[in-house]
C-alpha positions in Angstrom: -110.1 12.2 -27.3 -107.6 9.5 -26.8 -107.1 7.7 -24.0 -103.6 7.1 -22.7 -103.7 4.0 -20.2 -103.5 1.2 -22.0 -99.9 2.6 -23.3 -99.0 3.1 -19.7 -100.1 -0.6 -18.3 -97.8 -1.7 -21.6 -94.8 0.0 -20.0 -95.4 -0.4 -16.7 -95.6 -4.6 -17.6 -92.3 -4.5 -19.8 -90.4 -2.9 -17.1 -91.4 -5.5 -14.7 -90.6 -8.3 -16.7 -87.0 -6.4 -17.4 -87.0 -6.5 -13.8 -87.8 -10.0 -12.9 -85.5 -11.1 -15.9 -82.5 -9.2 -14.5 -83.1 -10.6 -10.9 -83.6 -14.2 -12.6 -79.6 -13.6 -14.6 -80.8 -14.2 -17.6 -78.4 -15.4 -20.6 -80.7 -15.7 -23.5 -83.5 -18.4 -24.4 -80.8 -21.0 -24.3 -80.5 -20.3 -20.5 -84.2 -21.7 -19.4 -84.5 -25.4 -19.3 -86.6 -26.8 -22.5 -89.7 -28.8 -22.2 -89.2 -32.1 -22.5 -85.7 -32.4 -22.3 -83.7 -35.5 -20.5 -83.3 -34.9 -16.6 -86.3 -32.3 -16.7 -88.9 -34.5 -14.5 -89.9 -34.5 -11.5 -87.8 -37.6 -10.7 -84.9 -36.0 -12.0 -81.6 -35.4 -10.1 -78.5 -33.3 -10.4 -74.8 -34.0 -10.2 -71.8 -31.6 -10.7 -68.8 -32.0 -12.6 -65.5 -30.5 -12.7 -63.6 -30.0 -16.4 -60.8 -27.8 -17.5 -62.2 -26.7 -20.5 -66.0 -26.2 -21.5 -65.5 -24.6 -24.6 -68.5 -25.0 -27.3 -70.7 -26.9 -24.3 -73.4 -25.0 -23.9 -76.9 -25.4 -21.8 -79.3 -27.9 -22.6 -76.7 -30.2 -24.1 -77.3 -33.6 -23.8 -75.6 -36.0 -21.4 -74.2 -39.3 -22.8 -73.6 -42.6 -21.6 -72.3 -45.3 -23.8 -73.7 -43.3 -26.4 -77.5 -43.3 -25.2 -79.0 -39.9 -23.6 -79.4 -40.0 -19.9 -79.8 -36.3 -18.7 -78.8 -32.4 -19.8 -76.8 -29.4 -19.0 -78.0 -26.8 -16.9 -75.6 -24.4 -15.5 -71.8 -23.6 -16.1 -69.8 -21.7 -13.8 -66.3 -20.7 -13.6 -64.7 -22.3 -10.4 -60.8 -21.9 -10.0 -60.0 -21.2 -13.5 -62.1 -24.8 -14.3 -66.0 -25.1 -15.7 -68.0 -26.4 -13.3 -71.2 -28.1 -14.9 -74.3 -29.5 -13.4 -75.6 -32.2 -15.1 -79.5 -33.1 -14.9 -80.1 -36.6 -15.2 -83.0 -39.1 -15.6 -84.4 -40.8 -12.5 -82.5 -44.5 -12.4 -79.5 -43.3 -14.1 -76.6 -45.0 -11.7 -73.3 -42.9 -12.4 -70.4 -45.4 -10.7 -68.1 -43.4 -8.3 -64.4 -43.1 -10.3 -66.1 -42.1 -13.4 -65.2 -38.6 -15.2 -66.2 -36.7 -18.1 -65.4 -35.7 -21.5 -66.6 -32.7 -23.9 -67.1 -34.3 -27.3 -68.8 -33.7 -31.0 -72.8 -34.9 -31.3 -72.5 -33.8 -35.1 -69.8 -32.4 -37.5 -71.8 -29.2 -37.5 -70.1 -28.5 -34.1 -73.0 -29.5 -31.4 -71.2 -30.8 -28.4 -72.5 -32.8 -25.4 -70.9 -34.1 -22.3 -69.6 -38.3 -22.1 -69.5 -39.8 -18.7 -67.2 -42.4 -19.4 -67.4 -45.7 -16.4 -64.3 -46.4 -14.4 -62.8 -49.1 -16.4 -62.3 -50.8 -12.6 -65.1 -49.3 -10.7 -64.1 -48.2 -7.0 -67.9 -49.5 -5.8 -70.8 -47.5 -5.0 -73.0 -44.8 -6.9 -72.8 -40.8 -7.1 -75.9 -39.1 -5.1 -77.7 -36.5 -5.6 -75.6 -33.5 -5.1 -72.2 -35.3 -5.2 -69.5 -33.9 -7.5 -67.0 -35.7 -10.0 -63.9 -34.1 -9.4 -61.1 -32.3 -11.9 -59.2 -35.8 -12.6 -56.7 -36.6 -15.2 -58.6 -38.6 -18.2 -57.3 -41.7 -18.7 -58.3 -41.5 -22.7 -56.0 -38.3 -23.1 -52.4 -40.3 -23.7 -53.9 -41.4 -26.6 -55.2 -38.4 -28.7 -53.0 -35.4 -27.3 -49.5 -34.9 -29.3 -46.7 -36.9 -28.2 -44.3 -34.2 -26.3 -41.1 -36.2 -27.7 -42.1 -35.1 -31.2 -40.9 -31.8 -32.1 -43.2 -29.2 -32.8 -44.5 -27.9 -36.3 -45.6 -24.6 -36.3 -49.1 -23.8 -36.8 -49.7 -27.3 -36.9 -49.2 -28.7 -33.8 -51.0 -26.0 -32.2 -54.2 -26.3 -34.6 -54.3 -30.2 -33.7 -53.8 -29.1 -29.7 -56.3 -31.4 -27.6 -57.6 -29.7 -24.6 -57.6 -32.0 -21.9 -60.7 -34.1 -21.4 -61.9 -32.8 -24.5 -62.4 -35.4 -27.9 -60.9 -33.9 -31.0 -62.9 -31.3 -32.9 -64.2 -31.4 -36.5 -61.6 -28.4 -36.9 -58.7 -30.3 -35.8 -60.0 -33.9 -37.5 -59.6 -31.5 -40.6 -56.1 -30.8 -39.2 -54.8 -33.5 -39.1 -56.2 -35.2 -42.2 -54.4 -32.4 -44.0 -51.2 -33.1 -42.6 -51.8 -36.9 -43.4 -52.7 -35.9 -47.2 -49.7 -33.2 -47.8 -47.0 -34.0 -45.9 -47.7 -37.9 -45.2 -47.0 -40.9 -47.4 -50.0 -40.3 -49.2 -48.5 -38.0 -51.9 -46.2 -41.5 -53.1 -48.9 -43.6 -53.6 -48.9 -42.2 -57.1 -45.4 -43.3 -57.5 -45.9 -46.5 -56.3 -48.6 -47.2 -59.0 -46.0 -46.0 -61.6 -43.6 -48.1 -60.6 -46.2 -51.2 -60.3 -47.3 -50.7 -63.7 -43.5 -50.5 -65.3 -42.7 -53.9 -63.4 -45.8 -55.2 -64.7 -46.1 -53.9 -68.2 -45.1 -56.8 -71.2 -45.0 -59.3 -68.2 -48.7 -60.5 -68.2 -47.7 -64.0 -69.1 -45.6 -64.3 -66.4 -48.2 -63.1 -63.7 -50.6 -65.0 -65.6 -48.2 -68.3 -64.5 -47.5 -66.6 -61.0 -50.9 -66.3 -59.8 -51.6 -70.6 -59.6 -48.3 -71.0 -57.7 -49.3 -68.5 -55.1 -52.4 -70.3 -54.8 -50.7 -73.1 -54.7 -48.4 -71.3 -51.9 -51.1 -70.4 -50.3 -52.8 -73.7 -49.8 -49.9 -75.1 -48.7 -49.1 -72.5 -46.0 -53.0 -72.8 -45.0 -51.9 -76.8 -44.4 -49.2 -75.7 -42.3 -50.9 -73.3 -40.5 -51.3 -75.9 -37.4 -47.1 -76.1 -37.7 -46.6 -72.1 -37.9 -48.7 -71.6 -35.1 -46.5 -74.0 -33.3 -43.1 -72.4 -34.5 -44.7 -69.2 -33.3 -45.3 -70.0 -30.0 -41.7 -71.6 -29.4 -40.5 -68.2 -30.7 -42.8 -66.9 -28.0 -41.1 -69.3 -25.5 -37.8 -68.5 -26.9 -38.4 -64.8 -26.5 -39.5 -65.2 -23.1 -36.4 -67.3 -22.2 -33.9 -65.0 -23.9 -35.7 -62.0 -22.1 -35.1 -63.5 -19.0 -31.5 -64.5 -19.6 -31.4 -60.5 -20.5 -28.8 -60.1 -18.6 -26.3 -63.4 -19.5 -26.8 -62.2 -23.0 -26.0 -58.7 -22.3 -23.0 -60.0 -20.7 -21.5 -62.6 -23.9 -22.2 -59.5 -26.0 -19.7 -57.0 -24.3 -17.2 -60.0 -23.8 -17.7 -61.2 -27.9 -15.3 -58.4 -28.8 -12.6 -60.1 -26.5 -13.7 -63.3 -27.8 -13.4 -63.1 -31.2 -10.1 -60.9 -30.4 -8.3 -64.5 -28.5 -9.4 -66.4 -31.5 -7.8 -63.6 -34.0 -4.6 -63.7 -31.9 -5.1 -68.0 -31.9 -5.4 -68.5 -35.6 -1.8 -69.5 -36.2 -2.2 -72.5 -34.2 -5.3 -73.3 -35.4 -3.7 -73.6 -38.7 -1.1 -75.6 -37.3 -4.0 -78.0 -35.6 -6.0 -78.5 -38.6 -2.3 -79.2 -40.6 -1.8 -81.7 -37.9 -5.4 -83.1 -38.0 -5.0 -83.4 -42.1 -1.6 -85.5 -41.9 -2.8 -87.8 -38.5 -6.0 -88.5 -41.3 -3.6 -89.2 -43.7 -1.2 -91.5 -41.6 -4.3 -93.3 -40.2 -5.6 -93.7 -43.6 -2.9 -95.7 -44.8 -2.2 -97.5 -41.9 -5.5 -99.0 -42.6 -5.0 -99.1 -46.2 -1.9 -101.0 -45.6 -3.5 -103.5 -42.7 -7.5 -104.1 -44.1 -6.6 -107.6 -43.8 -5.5 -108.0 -40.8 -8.0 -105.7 -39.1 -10.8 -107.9 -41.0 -9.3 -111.1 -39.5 -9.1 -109.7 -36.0 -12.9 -108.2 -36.2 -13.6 -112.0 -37.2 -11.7 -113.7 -34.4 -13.4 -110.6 -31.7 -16.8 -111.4 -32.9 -17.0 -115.2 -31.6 -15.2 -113.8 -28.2 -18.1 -110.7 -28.0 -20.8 -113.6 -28.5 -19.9 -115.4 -25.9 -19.7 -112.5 -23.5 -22.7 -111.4 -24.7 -23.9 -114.8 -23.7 -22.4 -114.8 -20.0 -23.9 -111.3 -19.7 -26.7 -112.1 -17.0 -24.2 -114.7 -15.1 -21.3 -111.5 -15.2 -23.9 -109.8 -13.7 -24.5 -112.1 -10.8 -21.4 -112.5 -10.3 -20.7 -109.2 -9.6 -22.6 -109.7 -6.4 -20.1 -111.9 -4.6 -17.2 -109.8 -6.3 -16.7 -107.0 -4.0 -17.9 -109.1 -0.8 -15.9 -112.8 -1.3 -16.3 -115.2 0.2 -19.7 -113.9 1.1 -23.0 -113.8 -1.3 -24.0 -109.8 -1.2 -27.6 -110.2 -0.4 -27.0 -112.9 2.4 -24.4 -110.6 4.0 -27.0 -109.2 6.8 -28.0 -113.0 8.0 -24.5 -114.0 8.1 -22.5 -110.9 10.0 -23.7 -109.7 12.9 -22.0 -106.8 14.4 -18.6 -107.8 15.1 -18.9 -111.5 14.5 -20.0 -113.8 11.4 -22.0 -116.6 11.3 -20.5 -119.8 9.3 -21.0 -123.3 9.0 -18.3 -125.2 6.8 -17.7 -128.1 5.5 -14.2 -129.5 4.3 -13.5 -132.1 2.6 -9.6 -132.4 2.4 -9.3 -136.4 1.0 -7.0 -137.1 -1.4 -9.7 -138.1 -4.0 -12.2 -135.4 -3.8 -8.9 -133.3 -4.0 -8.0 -135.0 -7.2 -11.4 -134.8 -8.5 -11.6 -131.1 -8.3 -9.0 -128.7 -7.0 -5.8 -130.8 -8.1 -8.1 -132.4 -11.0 -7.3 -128.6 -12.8 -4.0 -128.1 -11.6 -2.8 -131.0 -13.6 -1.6 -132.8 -10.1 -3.2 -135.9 -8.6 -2.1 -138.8 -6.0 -0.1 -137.6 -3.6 3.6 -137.7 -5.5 1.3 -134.4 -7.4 0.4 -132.8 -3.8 3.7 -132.8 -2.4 5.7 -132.7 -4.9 8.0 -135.6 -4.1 8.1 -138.8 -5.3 6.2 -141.6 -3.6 8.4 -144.0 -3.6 8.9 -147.6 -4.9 6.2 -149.2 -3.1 3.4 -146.7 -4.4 5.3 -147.2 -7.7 4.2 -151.2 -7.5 7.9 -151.9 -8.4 10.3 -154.5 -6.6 12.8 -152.8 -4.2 15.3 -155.8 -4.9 15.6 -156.5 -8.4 14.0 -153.2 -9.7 17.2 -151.2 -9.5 18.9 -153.7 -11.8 16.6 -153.3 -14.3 17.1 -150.5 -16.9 14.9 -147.6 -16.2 13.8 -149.5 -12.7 10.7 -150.2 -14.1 8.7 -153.5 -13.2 8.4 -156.1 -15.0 5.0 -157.5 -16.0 3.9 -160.5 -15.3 2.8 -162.9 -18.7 -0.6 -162.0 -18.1 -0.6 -158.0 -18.5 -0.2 -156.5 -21.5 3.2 -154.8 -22.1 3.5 -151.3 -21.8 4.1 -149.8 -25.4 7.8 -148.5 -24.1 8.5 -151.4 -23.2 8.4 -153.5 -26.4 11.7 -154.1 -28.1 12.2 -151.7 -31.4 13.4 -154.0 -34.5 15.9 -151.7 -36.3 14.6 -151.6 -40.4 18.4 -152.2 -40.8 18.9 -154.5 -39.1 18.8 -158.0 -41.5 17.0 -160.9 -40.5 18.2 -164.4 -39.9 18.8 -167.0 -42.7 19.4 -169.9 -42.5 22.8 -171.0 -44.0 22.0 -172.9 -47.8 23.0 -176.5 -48.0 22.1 -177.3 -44.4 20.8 -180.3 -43.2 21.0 -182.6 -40.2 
């Protein structure tokens, strides 16, 4: 006889583990958290996150930061038409507030895990327990998604699509590497190689001779390298300057066309100037052909003249001081006016002898027949009133003891014949 119960308890258990593993939602082995596993502990806590795409993330997958492994997946919802993803992480982890995340490839097999990529300027503070990173716009997604501007390839563009906060996949790495390879520059590199080798080919001497003078090119660049860097950086300068002077330049470029337009209309008489120019070159050329001479003689006479100015330089100088403010020394002028009146202490000396001696001494004019201009009679002449005008020219007669003026010493004629005395003569 066989007994029957042992079946029954085997039923009964599966269909109360069916039970508890409908009540518990579960979604495969995948679902219940692994032994072991980052952000499993006991000192473990869990933050949420909200992406627009979770595609190929599934539970358990590691969380990343800065590459090392700081916590796990556990559950994904759908909130709103977005994934909403709790993250388990390690006791200590410190997640900065501004931070967001990123679905990206642990392997080329196509494991993915979630990147918590760090505010680049974080806003202070931490995430708590419980707190939630919200759906933001990545910041790293204007670099990898396609450039709207570009037009569109079909089945291309589409394949290489990036979702947003999502790294590319190994599918659309692939992608793009075959775009690169078939319809990049890639396929000419062959070409180029072709075309090397027929420049090349029978011209080995010549590269052999080549080779030494770009070394030597080289070297000498490398010694100039402190002189480039220079000319660089007043390009820089010059860049900066022209940049700011934007609009100046802007403007001289829409009015060149006018410009250049007024010298077009001006080139007759420009033709007629440089005519002119030529035969004023020519005229001046023998002008001083024609006068070297003289032009060497009057240089020589200048330089003597530009010596001695050179000379009285300092005392022209000084002179200038009393120029402008004669009769009065410039820097004396506060100590000697005063407001409205002017402080003076002269001294004149009006004699007839220290007026000879100086003023009248450079006019050419001295005793007082020269001051007047008059004569000063017979007695200052030392002649005699009474027989003086019956002399001839009324001048005085010496006396035996002065000498006699040369004008007054009788000329002897050279034709006149001198006295002989008659020839048989006798007493």
């Amino acid at each position: 006889m066989r007994s029957v119960r042992p079946r029954g308890s085997l039923i009964v258990g599966a269909a109360s583990l069916a039970l508890v593993l409908a009540g518990c939602s579960f979604d495969g082995p995948n679902s219940l958290p692994v032994p072991g596993a980052e952000g499993t502990g006991g000192e473990s806590y869990e933050i949420t996150a909200v992406i627009p795409s979770a595609a190929g993330l599934v539970n358990n997958a590691p969380v990343l930061i800065d590459d090392a492994t700081v916590g796990s997946i556990g559950d994904i919802e759908v909130q709103d038409w977005n994934a909403l993803v709790t993250m388990r992480l390690n006791d200590g982890v410190i997640v900065p507030r501004g931070s967001h995340v990123m679905v990206g490839l642990t392997s080329v097999l196509g494991s993915t895990h979630l990147e918590i990529v760090q505010p680049a300027e974080p806003e202070g503070g931490r995430l708590e327990p419980g707190d939630q990173i919200p759906l933001t716009k990545c910041p790293e997604q204007s670099n990898i998604v396609t450039d709207p501007s570009v037009p569109a390839v079909p089945d291309i563009n589409a394949a290489q699509q990036v979702s947003a906060c999502t790294y590319p996949s190994t599918e659309q790495v692939l992608s793009s590497l075959s775009v690169v390879l078939n319809g990049g520059g890639l396929s000419q590199i062959g070409d180029i190689v072709h075309e090397m080798s027929d420049v090349f080919g029978g011209r080995e001497e010549q590269i052999k001779e080549l080779i030494p003078r770009l070394n030597t090119l080289v070297a000498d660049l490398d010694a100039q390298k402190g002189n480039i860097i220079r000319a660089t950086e007043g390009l820089d300068r010059l860049s900066r300057t022209m940049n700011e002077q934007k609009g100046t330049i802007e403007r001289a470029l829409a009015d060149a066309p006018q410009i250049l337009q007024l010298l077009v209309d001006q080139r007759q008489q420009f033709l007629d100037t440089l005519g002119s120019v030529a035969t004023l070159s020519k005229t001046a050329n023998d002008i001083l052909d024609a006068n070297s001479e003289d032009i060497v003689t009057i240089v020589e006479g200048i330089e003597p003249a530009l010596d001695q100015l050179q000379a009285a330089g300092p005392a022209m100088t000084q002179s200038l001081n009393i120029l402008l403010t004669f009769p009065f020394y410039e820097p004396t002028i506060r100590q000697i006016v005063k407001g409205d009146y002017v402080n003076s202490d002269l001294v004149l000396d009006l004699t007839v002898e220290r007026l000879s001696k100086s003023m009248f001494a450079s006019l050419g004019v001295t005793g007082p027949e020269g001051v007047f201009g008059r004569p000063a009679g017979a007695a200052a002449r030392g002649l005699n009133p009474f027989i003086a005008p019956l002399q001839p020219g009324g001048e005085r007669v010496p006396d035996s003891a002065e000498p006699i003026p040369a004008n007054m010493v009788p000329r002897v004629s050279p034709t006149t014949p001198a006295a002989v005395p008659a020839a048989g003569g006798g007493r």
